[in-house]
N, C-alpha and C positions, 0 to 999 in steps of 0.2 A: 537576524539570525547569527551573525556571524563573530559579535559581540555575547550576547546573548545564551546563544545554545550550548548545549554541552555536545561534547568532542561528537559521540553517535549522531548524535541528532543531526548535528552540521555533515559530517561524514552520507550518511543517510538521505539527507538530501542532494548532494552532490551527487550518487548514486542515481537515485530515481532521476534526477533532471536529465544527466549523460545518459540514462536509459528513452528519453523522450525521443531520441533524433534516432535511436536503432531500429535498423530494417530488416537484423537477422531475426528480432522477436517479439514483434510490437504490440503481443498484450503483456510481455515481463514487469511493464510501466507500471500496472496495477497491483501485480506483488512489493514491489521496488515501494511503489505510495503505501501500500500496507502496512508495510516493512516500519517505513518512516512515520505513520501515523500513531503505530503502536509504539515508537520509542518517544515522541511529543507524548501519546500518554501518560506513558509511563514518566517522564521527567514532570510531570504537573500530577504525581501524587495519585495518578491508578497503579501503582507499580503489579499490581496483583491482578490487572487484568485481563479475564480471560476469551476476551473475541477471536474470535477465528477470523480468516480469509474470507469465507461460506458471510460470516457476519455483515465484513465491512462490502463485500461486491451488493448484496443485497440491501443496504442500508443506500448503499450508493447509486443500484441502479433502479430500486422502487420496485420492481416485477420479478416474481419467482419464475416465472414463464420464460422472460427473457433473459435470466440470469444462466438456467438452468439451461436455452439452447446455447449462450455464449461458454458455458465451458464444455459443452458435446463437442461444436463448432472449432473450438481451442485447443481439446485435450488434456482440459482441467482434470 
């Protein structure tokens, strides 16, 4: 990545990784990975696309049920 990536992308991940170890907000990690998912898309040619947060937590965690109590729970 570090070859490789462009400047966001790398920035991006360094971002979400220092967000792994925080204890004042430890579901930030998951926007922070969103964050950085949708700039790896967009560098590989989706530049136009349009997923939501709602999209990737859902893709990621398989269940509407339990997606929908993890952001009641969080204060998505």
């Amino acid at each position: 990545m570090y070859l490789y990536a462009p400047d966001e992308v790398f920035k991006g991940f360094t971002k979400w990784s220092l967000d792994l170890t925080s204890h004042d907000n430890p579901t930030k990690q998951f926007k922070d990975y969103y964050e950085l998912i949708k700039l790896v898309r967009k560098d590989m040619g989706n530049s136009r696309t349009k997923l939501s947060l709602d999209d990737f937590m859902l893709f990621y965690m398989q269940n509407r049920e339990e997606y929908a109590k993890f952001k009641s729970q969080n204060g998505w």
